[in-house]
C-alpha positions as CSV (number, residue, x, y, z in Angstrom):
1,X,-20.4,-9.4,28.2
2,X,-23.7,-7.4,28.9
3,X,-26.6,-8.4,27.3
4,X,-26.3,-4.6,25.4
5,X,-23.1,-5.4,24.1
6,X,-24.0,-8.5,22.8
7,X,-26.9,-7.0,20.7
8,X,-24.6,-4.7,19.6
9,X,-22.2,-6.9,18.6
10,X,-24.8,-9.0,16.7
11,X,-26.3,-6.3,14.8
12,X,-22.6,-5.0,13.8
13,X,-21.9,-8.7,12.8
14,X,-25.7,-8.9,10.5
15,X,-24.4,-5.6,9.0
16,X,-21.0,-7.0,7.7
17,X,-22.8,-10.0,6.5
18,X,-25.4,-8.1,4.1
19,X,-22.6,-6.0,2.7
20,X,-20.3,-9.5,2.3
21,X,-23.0,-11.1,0.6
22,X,-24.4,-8.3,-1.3
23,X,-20.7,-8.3,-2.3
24,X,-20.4,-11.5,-3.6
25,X,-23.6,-11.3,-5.7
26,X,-21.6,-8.1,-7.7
27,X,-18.5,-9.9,-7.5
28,X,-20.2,-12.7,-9.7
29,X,-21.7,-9.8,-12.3
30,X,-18.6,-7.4,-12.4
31,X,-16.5,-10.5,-13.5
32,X,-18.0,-10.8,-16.7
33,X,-18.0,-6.8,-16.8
34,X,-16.5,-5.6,-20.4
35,X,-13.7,-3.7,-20.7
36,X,-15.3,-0.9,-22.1
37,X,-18.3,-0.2,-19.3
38,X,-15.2,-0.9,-16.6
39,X,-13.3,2.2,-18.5
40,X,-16.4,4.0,-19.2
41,X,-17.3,3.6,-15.2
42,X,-14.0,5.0,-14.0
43,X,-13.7,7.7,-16.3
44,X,-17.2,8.6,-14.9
45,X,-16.0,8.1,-10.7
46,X,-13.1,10.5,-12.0
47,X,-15.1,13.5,-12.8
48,X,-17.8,13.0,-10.5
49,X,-14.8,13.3,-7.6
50,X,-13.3,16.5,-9.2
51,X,-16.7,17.7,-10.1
52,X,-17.8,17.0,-6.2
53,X,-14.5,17.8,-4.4
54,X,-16.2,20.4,-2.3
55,X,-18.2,17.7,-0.5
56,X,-15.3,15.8,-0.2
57,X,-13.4,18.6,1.5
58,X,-16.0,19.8,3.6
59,X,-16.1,16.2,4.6
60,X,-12.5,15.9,5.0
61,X,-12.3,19.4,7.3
62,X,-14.7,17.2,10.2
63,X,-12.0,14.2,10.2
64,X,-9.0,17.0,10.0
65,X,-10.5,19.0,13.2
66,X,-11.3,15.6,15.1
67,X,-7.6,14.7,14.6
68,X,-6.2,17.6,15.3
69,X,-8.5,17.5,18.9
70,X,-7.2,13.8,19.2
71,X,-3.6,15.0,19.2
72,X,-2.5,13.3,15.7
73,X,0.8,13.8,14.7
74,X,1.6,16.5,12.1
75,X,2.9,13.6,9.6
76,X,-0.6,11.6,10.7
77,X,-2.6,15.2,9.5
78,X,-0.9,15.2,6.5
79,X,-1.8,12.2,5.4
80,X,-4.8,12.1,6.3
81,X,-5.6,16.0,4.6
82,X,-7.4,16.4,1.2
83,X,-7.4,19.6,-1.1
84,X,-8.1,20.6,-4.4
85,X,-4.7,18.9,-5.8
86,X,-5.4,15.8,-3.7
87,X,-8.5,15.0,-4.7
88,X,-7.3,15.7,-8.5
89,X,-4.6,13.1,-8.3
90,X,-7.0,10.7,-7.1
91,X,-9.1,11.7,-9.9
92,X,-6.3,11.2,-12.6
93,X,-5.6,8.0,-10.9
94,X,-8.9,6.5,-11.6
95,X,-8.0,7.3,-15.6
96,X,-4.7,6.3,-15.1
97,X,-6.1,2.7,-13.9
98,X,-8.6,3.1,-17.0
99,X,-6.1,3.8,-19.5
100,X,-4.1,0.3,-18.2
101,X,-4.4,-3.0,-20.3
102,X,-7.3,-4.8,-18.6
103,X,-6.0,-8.2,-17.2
104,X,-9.3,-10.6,-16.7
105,X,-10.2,-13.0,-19.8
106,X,-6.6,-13.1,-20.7
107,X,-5.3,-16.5,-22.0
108,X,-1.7,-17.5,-21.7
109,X,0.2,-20.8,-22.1
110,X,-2.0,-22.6,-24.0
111,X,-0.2,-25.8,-25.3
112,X,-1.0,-29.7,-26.8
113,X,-0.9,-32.5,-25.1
114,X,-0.2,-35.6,-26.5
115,X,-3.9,-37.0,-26.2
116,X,-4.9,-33.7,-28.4
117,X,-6.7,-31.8,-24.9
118,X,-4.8,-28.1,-25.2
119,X,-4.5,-26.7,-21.7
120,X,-4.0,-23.5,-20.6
121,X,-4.4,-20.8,-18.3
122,X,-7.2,-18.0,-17.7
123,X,-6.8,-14.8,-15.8
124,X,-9.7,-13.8,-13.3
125,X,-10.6,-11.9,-10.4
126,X,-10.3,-12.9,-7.0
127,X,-13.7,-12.3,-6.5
128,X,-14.7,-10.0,-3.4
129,X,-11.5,-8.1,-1.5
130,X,-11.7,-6.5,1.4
131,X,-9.5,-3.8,2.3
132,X,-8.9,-2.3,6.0
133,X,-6.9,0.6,6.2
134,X,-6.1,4.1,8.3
135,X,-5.4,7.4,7.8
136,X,-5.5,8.1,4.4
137,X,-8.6,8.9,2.7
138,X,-7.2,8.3,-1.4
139,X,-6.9,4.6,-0.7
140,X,-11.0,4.9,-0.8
141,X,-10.8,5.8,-4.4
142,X,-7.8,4.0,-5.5
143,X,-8.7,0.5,-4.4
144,X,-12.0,1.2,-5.7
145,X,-10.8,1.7,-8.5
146,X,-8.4,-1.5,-9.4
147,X,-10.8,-4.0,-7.7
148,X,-13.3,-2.6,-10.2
149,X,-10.9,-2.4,-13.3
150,X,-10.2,-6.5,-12.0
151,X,-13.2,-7.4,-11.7
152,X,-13.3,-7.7,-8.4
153,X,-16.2,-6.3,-5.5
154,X,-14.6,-4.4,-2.6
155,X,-15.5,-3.8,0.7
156,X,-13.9,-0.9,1.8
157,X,-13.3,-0.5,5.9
158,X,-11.6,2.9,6.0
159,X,-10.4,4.3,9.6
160,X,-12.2,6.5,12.8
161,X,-10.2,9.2,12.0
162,X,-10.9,9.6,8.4
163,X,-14.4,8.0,8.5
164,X,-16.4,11.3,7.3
165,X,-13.9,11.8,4.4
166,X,-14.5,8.1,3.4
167,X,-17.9,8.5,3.5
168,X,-18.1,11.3,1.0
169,X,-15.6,9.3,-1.4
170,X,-17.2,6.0,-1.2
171,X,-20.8,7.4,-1.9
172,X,-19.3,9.4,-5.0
173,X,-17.7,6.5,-6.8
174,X,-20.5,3.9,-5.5
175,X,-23.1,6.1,-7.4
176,X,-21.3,7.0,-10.2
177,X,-20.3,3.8,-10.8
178,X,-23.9,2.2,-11.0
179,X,-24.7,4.9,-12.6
180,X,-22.3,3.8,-15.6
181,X,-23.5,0.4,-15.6
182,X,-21.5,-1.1,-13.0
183,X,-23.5,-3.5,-10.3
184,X,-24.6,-2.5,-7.1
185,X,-22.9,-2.9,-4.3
186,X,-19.6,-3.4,-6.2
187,X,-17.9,-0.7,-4.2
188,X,-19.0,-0.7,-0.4
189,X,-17.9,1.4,2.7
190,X,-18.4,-0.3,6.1
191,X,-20.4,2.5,7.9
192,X,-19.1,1.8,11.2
193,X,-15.6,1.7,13.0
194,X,-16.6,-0.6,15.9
195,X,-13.5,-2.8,16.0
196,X,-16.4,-5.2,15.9
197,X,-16.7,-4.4,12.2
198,X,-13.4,-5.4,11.5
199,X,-13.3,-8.9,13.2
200,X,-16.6,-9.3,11.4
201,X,-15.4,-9.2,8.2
202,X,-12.4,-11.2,8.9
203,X,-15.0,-14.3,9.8
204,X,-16.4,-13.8,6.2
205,X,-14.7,-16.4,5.0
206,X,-17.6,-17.5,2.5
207,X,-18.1,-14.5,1.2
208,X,-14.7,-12.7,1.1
209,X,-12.2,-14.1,-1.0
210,X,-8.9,-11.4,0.2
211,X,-8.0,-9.0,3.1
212,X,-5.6,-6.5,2.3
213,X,-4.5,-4.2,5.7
214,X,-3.3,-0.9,5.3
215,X,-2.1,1.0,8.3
216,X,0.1,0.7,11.0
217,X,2.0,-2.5,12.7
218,X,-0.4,-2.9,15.3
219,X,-3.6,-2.9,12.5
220,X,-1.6,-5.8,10.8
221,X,-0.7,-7.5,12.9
222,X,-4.6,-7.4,14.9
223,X,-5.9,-8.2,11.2
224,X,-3.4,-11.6,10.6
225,X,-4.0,-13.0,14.0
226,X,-8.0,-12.7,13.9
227,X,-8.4,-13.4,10.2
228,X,-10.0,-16.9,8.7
229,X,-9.5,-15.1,5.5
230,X,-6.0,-15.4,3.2
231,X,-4.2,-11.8,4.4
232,X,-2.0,-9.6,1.9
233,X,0.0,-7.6,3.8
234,X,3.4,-5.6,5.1
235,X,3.9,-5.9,9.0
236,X,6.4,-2.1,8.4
237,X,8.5,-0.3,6.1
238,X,11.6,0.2,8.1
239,X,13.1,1.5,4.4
240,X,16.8,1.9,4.1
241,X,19.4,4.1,2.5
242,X,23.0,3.2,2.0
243,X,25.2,5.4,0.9
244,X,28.8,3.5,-0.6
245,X,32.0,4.3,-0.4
246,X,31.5,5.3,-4.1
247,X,29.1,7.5,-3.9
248,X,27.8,10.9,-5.2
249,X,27.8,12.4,-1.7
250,X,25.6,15.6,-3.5
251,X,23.1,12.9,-4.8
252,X,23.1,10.9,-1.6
253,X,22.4,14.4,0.2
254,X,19.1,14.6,-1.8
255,X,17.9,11.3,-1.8
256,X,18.1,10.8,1.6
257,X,15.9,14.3,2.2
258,X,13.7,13.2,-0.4
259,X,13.5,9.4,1.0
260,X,12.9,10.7,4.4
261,X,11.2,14.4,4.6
262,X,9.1,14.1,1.7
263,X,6.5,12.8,3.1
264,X,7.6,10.8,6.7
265,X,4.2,9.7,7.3
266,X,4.5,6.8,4.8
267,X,5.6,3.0,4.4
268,X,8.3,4.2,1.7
269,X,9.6,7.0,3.7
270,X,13.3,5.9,4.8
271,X,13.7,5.0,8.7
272,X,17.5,4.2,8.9
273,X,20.5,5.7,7.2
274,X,23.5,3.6,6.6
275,X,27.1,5.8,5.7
276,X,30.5,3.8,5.0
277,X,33.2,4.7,7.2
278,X,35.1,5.9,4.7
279,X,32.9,9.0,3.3
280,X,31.1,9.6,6.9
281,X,33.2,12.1,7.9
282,X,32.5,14.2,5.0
283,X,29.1,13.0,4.1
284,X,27.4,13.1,7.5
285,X,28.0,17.3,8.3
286,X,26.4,17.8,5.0
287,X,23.7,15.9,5.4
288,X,22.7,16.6,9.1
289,X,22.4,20.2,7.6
290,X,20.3,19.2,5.1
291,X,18.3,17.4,7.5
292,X,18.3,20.0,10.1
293,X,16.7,22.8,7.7
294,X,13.6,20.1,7.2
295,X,13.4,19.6,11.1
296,X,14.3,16.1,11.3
297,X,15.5,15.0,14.5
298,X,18.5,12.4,13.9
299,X,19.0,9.5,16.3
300,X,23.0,8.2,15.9
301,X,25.5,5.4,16.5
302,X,28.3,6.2,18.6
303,X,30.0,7.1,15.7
304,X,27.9,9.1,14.1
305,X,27.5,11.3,17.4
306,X,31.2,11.7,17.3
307,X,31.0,13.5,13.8
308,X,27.3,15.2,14.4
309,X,27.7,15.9,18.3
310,X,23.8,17.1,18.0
311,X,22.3,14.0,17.9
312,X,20.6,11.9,20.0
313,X,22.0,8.5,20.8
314,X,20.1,5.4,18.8
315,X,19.2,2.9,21.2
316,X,18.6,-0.9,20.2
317,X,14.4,-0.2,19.7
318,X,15.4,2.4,17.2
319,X,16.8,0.1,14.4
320,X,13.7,-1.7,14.1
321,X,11.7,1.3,14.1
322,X,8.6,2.5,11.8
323,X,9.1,6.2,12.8
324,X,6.4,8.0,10.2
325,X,7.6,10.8,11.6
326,X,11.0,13.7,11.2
327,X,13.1,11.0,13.0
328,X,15.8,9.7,11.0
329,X,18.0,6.7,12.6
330,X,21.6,6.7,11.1
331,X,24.4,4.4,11.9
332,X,27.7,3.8,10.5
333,X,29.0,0.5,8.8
334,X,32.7,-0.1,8.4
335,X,31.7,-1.8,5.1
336,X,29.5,-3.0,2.5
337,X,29.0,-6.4,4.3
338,X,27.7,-4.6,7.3
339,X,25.4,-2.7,5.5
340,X,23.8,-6.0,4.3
341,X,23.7,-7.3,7.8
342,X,22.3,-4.2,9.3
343,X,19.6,-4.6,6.8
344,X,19.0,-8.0,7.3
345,X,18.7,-8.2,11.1
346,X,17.0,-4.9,11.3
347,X,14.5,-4.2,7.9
348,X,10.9,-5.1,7.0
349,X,11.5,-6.1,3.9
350,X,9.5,-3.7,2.4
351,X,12.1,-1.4,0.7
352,X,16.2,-0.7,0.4
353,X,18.1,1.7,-1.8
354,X,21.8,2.2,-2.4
355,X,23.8,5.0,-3.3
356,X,26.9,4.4,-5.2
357,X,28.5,4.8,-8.8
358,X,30.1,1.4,-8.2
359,X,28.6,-0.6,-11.0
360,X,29.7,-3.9,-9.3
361,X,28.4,-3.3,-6.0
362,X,25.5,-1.8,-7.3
363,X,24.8,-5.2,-9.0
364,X,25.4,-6.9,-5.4
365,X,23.0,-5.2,-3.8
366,X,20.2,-5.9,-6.3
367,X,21.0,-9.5,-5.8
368,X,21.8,-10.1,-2.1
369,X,19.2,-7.4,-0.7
370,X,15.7,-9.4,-0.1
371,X,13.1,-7.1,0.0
372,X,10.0,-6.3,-2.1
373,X,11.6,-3.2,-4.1
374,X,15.5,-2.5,-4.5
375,X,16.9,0.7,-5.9
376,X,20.3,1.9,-6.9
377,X,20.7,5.6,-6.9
378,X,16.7,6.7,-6.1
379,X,14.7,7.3,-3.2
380,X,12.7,5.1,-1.2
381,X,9.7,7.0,-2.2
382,X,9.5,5.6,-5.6
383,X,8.2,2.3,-4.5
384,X,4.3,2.9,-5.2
385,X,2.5,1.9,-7.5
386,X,1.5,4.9,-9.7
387,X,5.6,5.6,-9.9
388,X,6.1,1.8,-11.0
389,X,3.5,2.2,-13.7
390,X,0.6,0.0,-12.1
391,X,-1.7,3.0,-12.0
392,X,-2.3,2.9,-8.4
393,X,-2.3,0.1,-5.8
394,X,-4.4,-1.6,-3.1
395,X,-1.1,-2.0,-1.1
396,X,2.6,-3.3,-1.2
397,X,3.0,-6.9,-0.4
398,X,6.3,-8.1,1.7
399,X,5.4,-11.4,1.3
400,X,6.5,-14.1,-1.2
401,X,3.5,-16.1,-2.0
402,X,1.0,-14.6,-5.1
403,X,2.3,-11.2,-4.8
404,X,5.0,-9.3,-3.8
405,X,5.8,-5.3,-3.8
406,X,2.8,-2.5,-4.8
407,X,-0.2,-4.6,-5.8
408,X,-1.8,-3.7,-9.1
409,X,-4.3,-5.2,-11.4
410,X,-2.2,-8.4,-12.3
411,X,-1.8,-8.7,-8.7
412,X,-5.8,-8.7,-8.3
413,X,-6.3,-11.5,-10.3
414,X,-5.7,-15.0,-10.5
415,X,-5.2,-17.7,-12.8
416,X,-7.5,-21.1,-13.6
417,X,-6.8,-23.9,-15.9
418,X,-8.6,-24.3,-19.0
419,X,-9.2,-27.3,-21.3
420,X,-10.6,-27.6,-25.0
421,X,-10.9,-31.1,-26.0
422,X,-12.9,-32.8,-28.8
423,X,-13.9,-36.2,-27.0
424,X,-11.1,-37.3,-24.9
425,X,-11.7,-39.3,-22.1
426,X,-8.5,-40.6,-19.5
427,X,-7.4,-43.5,-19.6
């Protein structure tokens, strides 16, 4: 390494530390925050981003003409566009997340021990969270927002490709936030994508309490195996769609359009389409139409080619695939057993839903499927965390330990023991 680079590489590294650390001294202030300047703060960041959405789409118009130059995807563009009703359902997401019972100080369990101590349990923030993501420029505002509702600092280390966009968000909630009482440097933006930056903050181990990726496999994955910092994540969202032997073939048609063409670009958007043999005959025609008119390129089983001689044979790869794109793998499953198996051999874990009016195996499914979010009869799409009530979220967890599914405000918070005593001592 030159002697350049290394400078470089230092003064990236002295960067991240000031923001960790200036984190962790607003980390120790917003935890004692009240509930009323935390509301009173986001109510504030809410209007400030509708009353300032021109900078933010001026911003946004640099990042969407650098993409477009980089040869983005049209699904990547998309999500990483902002407009007038963007940036006004970020907005109402911030009130949203005020409007939401706040979690920190609350006391639960308390009970008496037979020495007379009562113990019980305390919710609190994490502390400082730090959040690496791509793409998609609302995350800014909506993790902003629930670390600060929790009580927590964030550190915010947005992607290349929306990095101007990020900016102009960031600055807008950062201000208006201390403006509202809120401490400084309780919502920070890394100012620099140097991949430096990244494995920078995932050394802060003393200073950052939580790392929560958001983006692609490859960002995950890069994130868990450089991180000395506990990681939060999803490695993909290879989401499913079954549709039973029982089902409503005209509500399976929608759903799966909905579950896969609504928005492709995302972690709930369905990747693989599982039909029973006994309704893929009729169902598949139907639904390759439907499919068709919304461009979405379909990649079949053998016996699926048979019945939709258009599409393009599935290979091995394709079951495991994230597409975030029009691609749609579909394969048929002699039964309801296979469609289990497919799942899990083949999914992330992230989210499954089945089609069917079969109460019974409707009930089976909810048991035996093992993923974060399991629906009967709904698209993939609903697994978020403004559709699940949480307001927004800072991410949706696969994993089994602290939290699982769209992360919220519970899910920002931990729990410590607390003891009141009047002069017991152990024996």
């Amino acid at each position: 390494m030159s002697d350049s680079t290394s400078a470089t590489a230092a003064s990236i590294y002295e960067t991240i530390e000031t923001i960790a650390q200036n984190a962790r001294k607003a980390s120790r202030l917003l935890a004692d925050a009240s509930t009323a300047v935390k509301n009173n703060a986001l109510e504030a960041m809410a209007k400030a981003l509708n009353d300032q959405s021109a900078k933010i789409i001026s911003a946004n118009a640099k990042d969407l003409a650098q993409g477009a130059k980089n040869g983005l995807s049209s699904a990547m563009l998309d999500r990483l566009k902002l407009d007038e009703k963007r940036i006004a359902a970020m907005a109402k997401g911030l009130l949203e997340v005020a409007a939401l019972p706040d979690p920190v100080g609350e006391v639960t369990e308390m009970k008496r021990r037979p020495n007379g101590i009562v113990v019980g349990r305390m919710r609190v923030p994490l502390g400082v969270v730090g959040i690496i993501y791509e793409s998609r420029p609302n995350v800014t505002a909506d993790t902003a927002a629930l670390c600060l509702k929790s009580g927590n600092a964030v550190i915010l280390r947005g992607g290349s490709e929306a990095i101007h966009s990020n900016r102009a968000i960031a600055e807008i909630l950062a201000e208006s936030a201390k403006a509202a009482g809120i401490p400084e440097n309780a919502i920070q933006l890394v100012p620099m994508t140097d991949r430096e930056a990244v494995l920078a903050m995932l050394k802060m181990e003393k200073h950052i309490d939580i790392i929560i990726p958001r983006g692609g496999y490859e960002l995950i994955r890069f994130v868990t195996e450089n991180s000395l910092i506990p990681v939060i994540k999803h490695d993909k969202g290879v989401c499913h769609v079954y549709v039973d032997k029982a089902a409503d073939l005209e509500m399976a048609d929608k759903i799966v359009l909905n579950a896969k063409a609504q928005r492709p670009g995302v972690c709930n958007a369905a990747e693989t389409l599982l039909v029973h043999q006994d309704v893929a005959e009729k169902f598949l025609p139907m639904c390759a139409k439907t499919l068709g008119a919304a461009k979405v390129e379909i990649r079949g089983c053998e016996a699926t080619r048979k019945i939709i001689p258009g599409a393009k044979a599935a290979t091995e790869e394709d079951w495991y695939e994230e597409y975030l794109d029009l691609i749609l793998a579909v394969r048929v499953v002699k039964d309801f057993d296979e469609a289990l198996d497919h799942i899990a051999q083949y999914g992330s874990g992230h989210t499954e839903s089945i089609i069917t009016n079969d109460y019974k195996t409707a009930q089976e499914f909810l048991r035996k499927v093992d993923s974060s979010a399991v629906m009967v009869n709904a698209s993939t799409r609903f697994n978020d965390g403004g559709e699940f009530g949480l307001g927004a979220e800072v991410g949706i967890s696969t994993q089994k330990l602290h939290a699982r599914g769209p992360m919220g405000l519970v899910e920002l918070t931990s729990l410590k023991f607390i003891v009141y005593g009047d002069g017991q001592v152990r024996q």
